[in-house]
MARLO-282405 format. One record per residue: x, y, z of N, C-alpha, C, CB in turn. Coordinates in steps of 0.001 Angstrom, whole numbers, plus 500000, padded with zeros to 6 digits. Glycine has a CB too. Example, Ala and Ser with C-alpha at 12.3 -4.5 7.8 and 13.67 -1.06 7.14 Angstrom:
<pts>
513190494310507800512300495500507800513200496700507800511308495527509046
512850497750507080513670498940507140512900500030507870514084499402505725
</pts>
This chain:
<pts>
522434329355435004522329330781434692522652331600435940520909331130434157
523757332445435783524042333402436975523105334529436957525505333983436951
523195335203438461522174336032438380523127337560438024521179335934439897
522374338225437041523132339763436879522201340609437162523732340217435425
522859341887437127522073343245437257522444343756436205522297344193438427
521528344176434842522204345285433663521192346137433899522396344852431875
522007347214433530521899348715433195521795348974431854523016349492433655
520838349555430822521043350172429768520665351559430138520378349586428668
521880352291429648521953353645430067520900354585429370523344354133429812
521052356058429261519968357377428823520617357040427804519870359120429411
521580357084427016521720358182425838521076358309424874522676358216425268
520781357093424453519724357538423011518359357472423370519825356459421603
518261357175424660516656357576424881515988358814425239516182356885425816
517279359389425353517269361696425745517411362227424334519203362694426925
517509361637422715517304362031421899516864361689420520517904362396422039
516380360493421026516076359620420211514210359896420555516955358027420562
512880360253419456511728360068419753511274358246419558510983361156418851
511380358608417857511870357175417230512680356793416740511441356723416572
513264355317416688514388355226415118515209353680415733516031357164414864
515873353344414885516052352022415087516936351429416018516322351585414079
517926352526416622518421352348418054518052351632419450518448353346418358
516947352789419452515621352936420631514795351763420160514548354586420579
514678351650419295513833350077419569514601348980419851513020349516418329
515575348780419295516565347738419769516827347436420979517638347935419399
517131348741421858517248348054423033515806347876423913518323348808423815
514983348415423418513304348350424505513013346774423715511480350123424017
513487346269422541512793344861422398514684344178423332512200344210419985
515091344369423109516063343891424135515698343678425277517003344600424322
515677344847425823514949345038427519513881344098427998514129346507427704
512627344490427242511785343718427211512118342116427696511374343914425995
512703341592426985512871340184426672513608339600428136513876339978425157
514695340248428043516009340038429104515060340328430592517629341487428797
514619341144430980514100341225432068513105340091432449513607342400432091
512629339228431389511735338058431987512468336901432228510592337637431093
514095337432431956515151335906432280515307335574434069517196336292431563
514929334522433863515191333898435189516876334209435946514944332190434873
516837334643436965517708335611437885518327336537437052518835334906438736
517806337425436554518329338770435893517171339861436074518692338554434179
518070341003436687517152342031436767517668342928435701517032342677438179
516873343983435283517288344902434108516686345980434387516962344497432706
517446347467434806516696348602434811517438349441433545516708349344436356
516369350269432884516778351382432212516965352641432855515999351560431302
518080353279433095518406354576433829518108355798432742520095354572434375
517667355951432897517051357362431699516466358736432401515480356760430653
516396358992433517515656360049434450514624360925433800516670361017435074
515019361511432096514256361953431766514213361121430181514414363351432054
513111361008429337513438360201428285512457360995427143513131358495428614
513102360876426218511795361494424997511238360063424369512598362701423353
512233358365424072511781357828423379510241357321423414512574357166423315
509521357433422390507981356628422517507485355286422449507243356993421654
508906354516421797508808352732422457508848352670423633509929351671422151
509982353149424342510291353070425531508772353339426647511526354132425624
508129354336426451507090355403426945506019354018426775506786357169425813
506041353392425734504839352767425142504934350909426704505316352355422625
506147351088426689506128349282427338507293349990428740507230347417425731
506641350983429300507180351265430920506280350551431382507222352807431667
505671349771431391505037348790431950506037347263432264503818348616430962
506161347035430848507083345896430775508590345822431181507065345572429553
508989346908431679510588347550431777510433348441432709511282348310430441
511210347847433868511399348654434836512399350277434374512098347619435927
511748351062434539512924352511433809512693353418435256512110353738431796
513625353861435466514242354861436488514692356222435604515674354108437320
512957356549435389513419357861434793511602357981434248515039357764433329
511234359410433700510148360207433672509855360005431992510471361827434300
509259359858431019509109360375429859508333361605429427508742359516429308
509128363001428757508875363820428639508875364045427350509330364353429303
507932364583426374507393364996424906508793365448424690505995366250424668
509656366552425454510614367405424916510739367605423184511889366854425498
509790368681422945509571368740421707510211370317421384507975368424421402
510442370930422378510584372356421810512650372561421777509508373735423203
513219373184420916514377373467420672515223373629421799514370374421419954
516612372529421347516811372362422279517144370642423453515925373153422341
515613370503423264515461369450424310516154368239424794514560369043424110
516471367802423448517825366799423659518962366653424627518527366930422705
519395368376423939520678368258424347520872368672425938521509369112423396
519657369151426672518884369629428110519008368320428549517158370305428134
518062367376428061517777365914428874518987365406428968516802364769428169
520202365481428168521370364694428219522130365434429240522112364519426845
522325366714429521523010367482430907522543366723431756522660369045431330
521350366957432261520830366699433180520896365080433721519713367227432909
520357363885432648520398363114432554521825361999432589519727363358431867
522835363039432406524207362435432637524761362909434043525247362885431434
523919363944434641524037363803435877523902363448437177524028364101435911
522241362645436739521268362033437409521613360950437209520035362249437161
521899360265436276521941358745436411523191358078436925521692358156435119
524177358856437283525307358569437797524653358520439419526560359698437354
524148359322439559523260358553441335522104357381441311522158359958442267
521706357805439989520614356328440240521259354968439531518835356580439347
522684354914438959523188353653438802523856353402440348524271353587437460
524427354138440627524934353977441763524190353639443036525520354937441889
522541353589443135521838352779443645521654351800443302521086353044443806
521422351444442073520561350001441604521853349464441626519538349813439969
523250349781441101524739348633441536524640347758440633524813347697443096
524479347869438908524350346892438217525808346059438238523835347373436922
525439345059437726527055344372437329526899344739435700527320342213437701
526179344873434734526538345088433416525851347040433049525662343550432371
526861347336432446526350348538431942526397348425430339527191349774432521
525160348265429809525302348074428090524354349899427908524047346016427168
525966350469427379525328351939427132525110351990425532526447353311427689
524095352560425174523007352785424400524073353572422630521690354091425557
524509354505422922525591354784422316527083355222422728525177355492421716
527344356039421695529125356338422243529270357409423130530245356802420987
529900357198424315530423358432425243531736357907425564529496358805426700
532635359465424841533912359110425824533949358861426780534671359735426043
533224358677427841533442358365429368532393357490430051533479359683430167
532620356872430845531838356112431081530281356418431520532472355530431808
529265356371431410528023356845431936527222356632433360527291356444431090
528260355562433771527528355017434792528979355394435976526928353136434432
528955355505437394529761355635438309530066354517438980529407356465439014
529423353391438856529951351960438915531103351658438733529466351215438179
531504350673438967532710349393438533532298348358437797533331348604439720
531024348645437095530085347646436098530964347161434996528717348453435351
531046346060434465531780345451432708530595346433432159531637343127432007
531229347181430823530610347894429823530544347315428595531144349018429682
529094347194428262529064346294426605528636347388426060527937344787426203
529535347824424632528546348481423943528256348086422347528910349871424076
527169348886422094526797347253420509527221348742419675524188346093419978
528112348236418533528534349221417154527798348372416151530428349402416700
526594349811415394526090349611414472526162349689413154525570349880414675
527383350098412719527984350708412057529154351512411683527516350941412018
529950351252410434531544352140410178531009353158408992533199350912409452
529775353756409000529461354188407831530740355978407889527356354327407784
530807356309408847531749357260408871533049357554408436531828357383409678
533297356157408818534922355936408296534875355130406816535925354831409567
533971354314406423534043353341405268533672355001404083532497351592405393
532936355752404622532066356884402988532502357789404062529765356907402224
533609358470404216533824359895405207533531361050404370535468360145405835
533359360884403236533122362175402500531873362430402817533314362192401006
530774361489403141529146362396403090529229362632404836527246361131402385
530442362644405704530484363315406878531262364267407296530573362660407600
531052365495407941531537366322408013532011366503409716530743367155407312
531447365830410623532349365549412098532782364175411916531416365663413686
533311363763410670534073362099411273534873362574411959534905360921410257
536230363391411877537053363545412874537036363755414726537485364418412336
536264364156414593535870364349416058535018362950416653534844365806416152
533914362487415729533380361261415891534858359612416240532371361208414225
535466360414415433535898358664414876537198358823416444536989358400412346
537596359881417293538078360049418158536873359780419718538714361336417763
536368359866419508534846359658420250535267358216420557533167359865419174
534670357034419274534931356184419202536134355639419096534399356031418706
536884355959419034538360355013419495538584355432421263540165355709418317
537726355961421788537837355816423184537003354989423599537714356886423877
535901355153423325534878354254423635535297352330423248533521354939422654
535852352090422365536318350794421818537528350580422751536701350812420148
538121351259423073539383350947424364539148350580425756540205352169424658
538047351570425845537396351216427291536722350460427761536851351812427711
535689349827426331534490348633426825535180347425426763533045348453425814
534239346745427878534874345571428227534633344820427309534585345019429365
533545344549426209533001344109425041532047344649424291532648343154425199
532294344364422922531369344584422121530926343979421065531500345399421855
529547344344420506528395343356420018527989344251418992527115342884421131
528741343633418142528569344384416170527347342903415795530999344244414570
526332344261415083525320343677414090524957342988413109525006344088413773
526078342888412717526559341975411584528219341793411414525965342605410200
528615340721410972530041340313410167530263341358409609530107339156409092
529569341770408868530221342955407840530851344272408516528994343551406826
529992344194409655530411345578410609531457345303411348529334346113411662
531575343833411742532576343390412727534225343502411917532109341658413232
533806342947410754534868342931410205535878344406409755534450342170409214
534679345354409149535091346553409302535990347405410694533942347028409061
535080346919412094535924347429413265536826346782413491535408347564414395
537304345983412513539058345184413259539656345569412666539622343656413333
539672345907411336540305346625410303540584348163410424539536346413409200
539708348675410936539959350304411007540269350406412192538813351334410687
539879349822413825540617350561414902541186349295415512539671351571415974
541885348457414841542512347078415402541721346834416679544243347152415755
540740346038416757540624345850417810540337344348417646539773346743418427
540327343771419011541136342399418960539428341843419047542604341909420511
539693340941417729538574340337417669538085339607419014538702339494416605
538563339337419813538205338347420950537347339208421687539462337733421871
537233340167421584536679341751422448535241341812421705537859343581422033
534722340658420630533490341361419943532919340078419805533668342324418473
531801340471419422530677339206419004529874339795418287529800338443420133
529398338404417346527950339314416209527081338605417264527507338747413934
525943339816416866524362339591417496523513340429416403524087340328419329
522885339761415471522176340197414178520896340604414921521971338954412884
520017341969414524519085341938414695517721341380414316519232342564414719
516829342105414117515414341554413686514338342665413639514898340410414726
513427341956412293512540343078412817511436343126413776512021343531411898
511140344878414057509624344321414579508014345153413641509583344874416639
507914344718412840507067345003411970506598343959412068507354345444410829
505133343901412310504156342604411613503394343081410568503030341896412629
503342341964409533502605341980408480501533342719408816502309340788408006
500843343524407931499557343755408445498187342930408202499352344924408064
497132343360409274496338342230409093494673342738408536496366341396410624
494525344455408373493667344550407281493889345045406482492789344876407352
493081344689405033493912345054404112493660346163403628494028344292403260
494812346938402389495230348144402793495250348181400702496936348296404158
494480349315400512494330349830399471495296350210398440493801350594399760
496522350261399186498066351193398755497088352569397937499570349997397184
498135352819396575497753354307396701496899354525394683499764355547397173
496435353420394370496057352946392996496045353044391968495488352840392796
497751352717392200498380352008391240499654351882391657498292352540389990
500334350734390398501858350112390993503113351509391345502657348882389446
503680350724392583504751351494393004505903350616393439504326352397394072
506993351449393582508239350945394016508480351591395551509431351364392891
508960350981396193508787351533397881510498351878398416507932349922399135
510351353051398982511947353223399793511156353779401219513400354721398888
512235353134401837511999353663403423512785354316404086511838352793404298
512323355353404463513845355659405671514366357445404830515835353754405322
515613357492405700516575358776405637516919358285403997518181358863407021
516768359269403496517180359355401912518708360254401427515782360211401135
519054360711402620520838361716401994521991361178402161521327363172402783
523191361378401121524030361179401229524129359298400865524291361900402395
525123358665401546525404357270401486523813356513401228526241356788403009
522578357163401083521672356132401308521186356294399587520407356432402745
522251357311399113521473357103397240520465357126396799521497356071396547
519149358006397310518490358454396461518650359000395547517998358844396723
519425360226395443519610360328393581520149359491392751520381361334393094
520777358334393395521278357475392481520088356682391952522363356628393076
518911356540392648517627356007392830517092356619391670516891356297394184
516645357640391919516244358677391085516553358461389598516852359881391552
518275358641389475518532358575387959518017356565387031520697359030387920
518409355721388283517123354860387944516140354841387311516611354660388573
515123355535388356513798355669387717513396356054386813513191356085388109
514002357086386047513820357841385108514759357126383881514139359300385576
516142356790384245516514356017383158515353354295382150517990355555383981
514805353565383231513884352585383205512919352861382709513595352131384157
512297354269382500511052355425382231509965354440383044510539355856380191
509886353538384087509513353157385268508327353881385381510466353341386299
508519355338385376507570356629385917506711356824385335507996357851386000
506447356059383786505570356335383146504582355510384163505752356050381652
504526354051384264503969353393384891504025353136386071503980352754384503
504422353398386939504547353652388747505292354535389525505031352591389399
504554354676390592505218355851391461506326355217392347504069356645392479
506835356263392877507935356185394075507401356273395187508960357177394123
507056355855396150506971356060397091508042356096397997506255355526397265
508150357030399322509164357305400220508356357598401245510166358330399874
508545356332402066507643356559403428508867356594404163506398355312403985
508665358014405269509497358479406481510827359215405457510047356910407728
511259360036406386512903360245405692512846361755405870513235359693403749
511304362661405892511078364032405669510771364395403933512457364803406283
509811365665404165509247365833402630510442365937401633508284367271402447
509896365959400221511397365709399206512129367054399565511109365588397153
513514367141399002514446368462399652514011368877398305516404368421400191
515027370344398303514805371198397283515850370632396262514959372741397700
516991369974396791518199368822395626517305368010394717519309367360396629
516350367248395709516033365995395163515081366339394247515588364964396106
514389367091394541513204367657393731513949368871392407511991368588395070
515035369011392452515700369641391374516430368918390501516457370509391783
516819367558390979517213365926390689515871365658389712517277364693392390
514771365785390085513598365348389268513678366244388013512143365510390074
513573367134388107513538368506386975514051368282385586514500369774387487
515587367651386366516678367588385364516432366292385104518177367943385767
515594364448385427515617364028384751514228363665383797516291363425385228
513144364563384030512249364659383386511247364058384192512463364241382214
511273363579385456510507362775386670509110363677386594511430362853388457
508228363430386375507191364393386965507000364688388536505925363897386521
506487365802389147506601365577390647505551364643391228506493366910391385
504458364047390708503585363496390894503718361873390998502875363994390075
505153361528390206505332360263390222506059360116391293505828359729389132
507088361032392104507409360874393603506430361475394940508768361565393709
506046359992395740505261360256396597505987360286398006504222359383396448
505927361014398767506137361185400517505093361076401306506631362502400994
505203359909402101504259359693403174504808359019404925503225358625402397
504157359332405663504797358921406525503402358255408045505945360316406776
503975357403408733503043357178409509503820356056410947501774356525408460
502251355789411102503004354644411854503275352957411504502313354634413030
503427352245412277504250350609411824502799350153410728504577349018413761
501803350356411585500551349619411200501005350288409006498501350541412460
500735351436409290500839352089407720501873351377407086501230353752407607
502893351296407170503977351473406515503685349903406196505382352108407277
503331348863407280503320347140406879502046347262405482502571345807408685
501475348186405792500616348221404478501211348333403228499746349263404476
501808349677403473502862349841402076503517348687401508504100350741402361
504370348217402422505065347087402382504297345573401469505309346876403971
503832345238402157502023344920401248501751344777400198501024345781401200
501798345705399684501230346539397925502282346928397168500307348131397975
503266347264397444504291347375396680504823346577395653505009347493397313
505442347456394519505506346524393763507234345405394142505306347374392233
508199346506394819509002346008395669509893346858396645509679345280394968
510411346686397586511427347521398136512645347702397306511807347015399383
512710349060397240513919349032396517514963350234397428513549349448394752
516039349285397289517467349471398953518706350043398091518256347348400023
518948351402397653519773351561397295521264351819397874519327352102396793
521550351571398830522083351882399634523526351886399659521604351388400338
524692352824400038526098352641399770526868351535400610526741353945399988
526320351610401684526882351016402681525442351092404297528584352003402847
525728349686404445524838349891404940525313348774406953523513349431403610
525310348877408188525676348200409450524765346908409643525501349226410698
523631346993408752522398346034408551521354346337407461521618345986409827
520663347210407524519646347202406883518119346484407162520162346851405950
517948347092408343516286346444409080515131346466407817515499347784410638
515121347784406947514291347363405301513738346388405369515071347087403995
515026345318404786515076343886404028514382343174404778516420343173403792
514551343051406109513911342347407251512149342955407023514811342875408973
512163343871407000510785344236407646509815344059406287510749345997408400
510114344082404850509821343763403512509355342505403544510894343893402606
510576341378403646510576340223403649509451340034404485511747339672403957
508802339809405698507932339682406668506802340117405988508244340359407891
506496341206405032505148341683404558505009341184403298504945343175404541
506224339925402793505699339368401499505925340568400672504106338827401504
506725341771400709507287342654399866508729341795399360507507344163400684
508859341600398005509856341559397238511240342882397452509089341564395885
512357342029397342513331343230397849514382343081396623514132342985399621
515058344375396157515919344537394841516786345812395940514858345155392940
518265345233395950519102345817396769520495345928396506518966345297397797
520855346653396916522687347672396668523407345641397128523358349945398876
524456345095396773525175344075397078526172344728397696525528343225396051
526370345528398507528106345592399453527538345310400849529192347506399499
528637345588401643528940345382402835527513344642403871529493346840403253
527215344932404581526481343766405302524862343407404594526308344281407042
524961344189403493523724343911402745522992342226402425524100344575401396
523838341808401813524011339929401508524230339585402526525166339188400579
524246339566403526524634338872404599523114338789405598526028339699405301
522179339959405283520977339766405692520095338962404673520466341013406010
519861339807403587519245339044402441519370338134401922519204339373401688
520364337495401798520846336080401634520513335665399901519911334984402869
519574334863399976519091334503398286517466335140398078519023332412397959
517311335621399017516012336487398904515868337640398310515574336794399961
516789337999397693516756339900397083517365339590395217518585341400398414
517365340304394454517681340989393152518854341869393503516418341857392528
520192341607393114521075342470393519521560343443392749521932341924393907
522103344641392750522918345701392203523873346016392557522545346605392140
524766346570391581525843347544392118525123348921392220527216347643391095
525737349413393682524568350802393844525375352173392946524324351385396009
526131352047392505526883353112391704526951352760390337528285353339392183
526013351801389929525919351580388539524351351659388203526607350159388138
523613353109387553522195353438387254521776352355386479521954354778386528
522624351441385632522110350972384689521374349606385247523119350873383643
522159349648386379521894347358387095521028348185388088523882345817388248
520691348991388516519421349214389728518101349386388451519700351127391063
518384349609387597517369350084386454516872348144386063518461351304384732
518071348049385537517504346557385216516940345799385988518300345759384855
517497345748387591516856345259388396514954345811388836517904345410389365
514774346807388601513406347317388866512699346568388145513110348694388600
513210346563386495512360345693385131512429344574385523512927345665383554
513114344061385934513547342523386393512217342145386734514716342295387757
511462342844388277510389342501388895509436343019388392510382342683390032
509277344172387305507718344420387028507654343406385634507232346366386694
508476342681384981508405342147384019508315340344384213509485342760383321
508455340192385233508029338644385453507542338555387015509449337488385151
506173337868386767505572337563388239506221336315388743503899337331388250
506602335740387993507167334667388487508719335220389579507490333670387024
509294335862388861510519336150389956509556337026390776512157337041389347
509232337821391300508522338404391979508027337724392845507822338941391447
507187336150392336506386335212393741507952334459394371504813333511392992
509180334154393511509881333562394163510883334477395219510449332780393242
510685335660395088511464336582395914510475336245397175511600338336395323
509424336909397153508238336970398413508666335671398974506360337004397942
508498334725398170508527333388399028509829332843399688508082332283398153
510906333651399103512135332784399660512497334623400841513832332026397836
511578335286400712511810336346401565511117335841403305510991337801400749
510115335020403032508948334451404055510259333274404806507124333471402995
510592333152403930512307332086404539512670332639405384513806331897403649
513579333332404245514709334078405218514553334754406431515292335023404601
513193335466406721513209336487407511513225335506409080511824337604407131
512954334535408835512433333897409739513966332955410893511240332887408771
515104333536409873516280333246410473516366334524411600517537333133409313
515887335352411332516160336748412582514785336781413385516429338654411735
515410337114414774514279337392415361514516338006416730513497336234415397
514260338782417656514112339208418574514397338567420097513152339513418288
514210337429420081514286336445421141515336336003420682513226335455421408
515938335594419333517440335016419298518076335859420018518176334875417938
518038337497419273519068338851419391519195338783421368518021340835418530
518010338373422085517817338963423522518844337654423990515895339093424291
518419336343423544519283335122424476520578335513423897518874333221424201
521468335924422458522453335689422754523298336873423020522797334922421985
522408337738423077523179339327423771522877339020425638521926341356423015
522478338234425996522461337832427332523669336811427615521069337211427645
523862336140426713524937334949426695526434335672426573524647333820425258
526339336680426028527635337785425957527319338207427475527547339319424574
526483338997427762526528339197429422527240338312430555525181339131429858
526747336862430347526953336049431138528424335476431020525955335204431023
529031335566429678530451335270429775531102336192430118531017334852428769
531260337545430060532008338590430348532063338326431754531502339930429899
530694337909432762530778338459433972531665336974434662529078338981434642
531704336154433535532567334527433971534423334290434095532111333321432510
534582335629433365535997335664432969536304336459433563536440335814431774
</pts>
């Protein structure tokens, strides 16, 4: 094992509080810094993330964590922070710079190899639910020219970036993530009675109203709620989405919390349900599977490739197969115990310590060639 110096740069830690970025690389960090001859600093000078904030203990960071809660703050910490860390990389002298997201330009003032990990083509694969792809998708075709390598999340994503900005497969590697949710360990009431569980940002490519016309087609609603933990309270669409299909507002629930809560949800549910258009991974499936939550999910792009034989599949643009699939699981316990159980499988192929040794093993060849 050679000895390196990496750098993971500010960027998504100047605007990121939480979200699945920012954890990726602090369980990254984490890990990599206890490798024998490798040092790892995070350059961040000023940082809002609260993983990060939570394990500055465990991770050396060259930089302050600040609430930055008032309007604004982001885009302050990133001036500043893209100006500062160009002197404090230029002390520490990493040999790897793995920057956090996309900047046309490099972040660091080094002569460092640049890895950067693409999580996703959701811009270019569904450009209609975006309104800066153009400017984005120019962003990124600089950024993909300039790094010395990169580390897509899945096949499905990899395959997508060779196809849309030719780039030469030899330039990439998969490194699948994992979750970090643990089961929870007291037990947790849910909300009494059966529900169906969604997690996360609900607009555009992620098909909640396609969800929606589901639920109400299945009449589901007579007998269980929706739950939607995280994503923000229902909009004034979605809740006008209900109106028109006769949903009561009472059968869609919004809640939000922290890991401990949500592994509860996860828990009690009657299953996760992933409607999703397109998706770079889908951490969900992962974090379901682990709580013995049953998972019923959209079948495209890197979806099957996490879930494997553990999920109930759909086409996510067909109301009628996400509908059947819901009945599927409230109508036999038996598929229901064999999902949980072949979910307790699968999950156990991803994990955190794989993602850290072989995103280190990409380090170590780049710096060999």
């Amino acid at each position: 094992m050679i000895n390196i110096r990496i750098c993971y740069d500010y960027q998504v830690f100047c605007w990121q509080q939480y979200g699945g970025i920012s954890r990726y690389f602090v369980e990254l960090a984490t890990r990599i810094h206890q490798y024998s001859g490798t040092q790892v600093r995070i350059v961040a000078p000023l940082y809002r993330t609260k993983y990060l904030a939570a394990k500055s203990d465990a991770i050396p960071v060259l930089g302050v964590h600040c609430a930055g809660d008032f309007i604004g703050a982001a885009r302050l910490m990133r001036r500043l922070d893209c100006e500062l860390s160009r002197v404090f990389s230029a002390v520490y002298r990493p040999d790897i710079v793995h920057e956090t997201y996309y900047s046309p330009n490099r972040t660091s003032s080094t002569s460092a190899k640049t890895v950067i990990t693409v999580f996703d083509m959701i811009e270019d694969v569904l450009p209609e639910y975006f309104s800066t792809r153009t400017k984005n998708c120019e962003i990124k075709k600089a950024v993909f020219r300039r790094a010395d390598h990169l580390i897509c999340i899945s096949e499905s994503t990899r395959a997508d970036l060779i196809k849309l900005y030719s780039v030469d497969p030899h330039k990439i590697s998969v490194v699948h993530l994992a979750s970090s949710l643990a089961p929870p360990i007291e037990p947790f009431s849910g909300i009494g009675e059966p529900f169906f569980l969604y997690v996360g940002y609900r607009g555009g490519y992620k098909n909640f109203l396609g969800l929606l016309g589901a639920f109400a087609n299945s009449l589901l609603f007579k007998t269980h709620r929706l739950v939607c933990f995280g994503g923000g309270k229902l909009t004034a669409l979605e809740q006008e989405r209900m109106s028109q299909l006769r949903i009561p507002n009472d059968r869609v629930l919004f809640v939000w919390g922290d890991d401990a809560l949500l592994g509860g949800y996860y828990a009690t549910a009657e299953a996760l349900i992933f409607p999703s258009l397109y998706e770079g991974f889908g951490l969900p499936l992962l974090e379901a599977m682990g709580c013995g939550c049953p998972v019923i999910c959209s079948n495209n792009s890197s979806i099957p490739e996490v879930a494997g034989d553990a999920a109930i599949y759909f086409d996510a643009r067909d109301i009628q197969e996400i509908s059947n699939a819901m009945l599927r699981v409230v109508q036999s316990s038996d598929e229901r115990l064999r999902l949980i159980s072949r979910g307790k499988v699968r999950v156990k192929k991803f994990s955190w310590d794989t993602c850290a040794r072989q995103t280190h093993a990409v380090y170590e060849r780049l710096l060999s060639t």
